[in-house]
N, C-alpha and C positions, 0 to 999 in steps of 0.2 A: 504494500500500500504506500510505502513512503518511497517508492520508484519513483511511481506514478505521480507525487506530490514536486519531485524533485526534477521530473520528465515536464510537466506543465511549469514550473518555474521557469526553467529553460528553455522553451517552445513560446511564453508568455510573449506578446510585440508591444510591448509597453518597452521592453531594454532597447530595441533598437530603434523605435519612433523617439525616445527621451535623447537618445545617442544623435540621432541625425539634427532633432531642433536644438542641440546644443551646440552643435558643428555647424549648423544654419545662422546661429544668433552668436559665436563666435566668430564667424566668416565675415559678418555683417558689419559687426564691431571694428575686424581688422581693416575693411575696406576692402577686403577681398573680391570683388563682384560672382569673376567665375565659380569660386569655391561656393559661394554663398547659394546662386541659384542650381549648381550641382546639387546642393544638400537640401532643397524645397525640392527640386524635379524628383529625388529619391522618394523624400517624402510620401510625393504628389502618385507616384509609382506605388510605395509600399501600399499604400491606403486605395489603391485603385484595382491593387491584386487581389483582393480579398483576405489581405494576411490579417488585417485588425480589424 
């Protein structure tokens, strides 16, 4: 049972959508452009897969 708890933590898309808007809103900060909309396109990608 605690696989399975441990298999969902790690599967959960909350780590890698928090991961990208934080490389999105640090990119932004830097004045990075490309970096910046690299890391909303992902975004924009993840949430469009159907992963969250």
């Amino acid at each position: 049972m605690q696989e399975l708890t441990v298999r969902r933590g790690l599967t959960d898309p909350f780590l890698p959508a928090a991961a990208l808007a934080l490389l999105a809103v640090a990119a932004a900060a830097l004045d990075a452009t490309v970096l910046c909309w690299a890391s909303v396109g992902a975004l924009a990608g993840f949430s469009l897969s159907g992963s969250v």
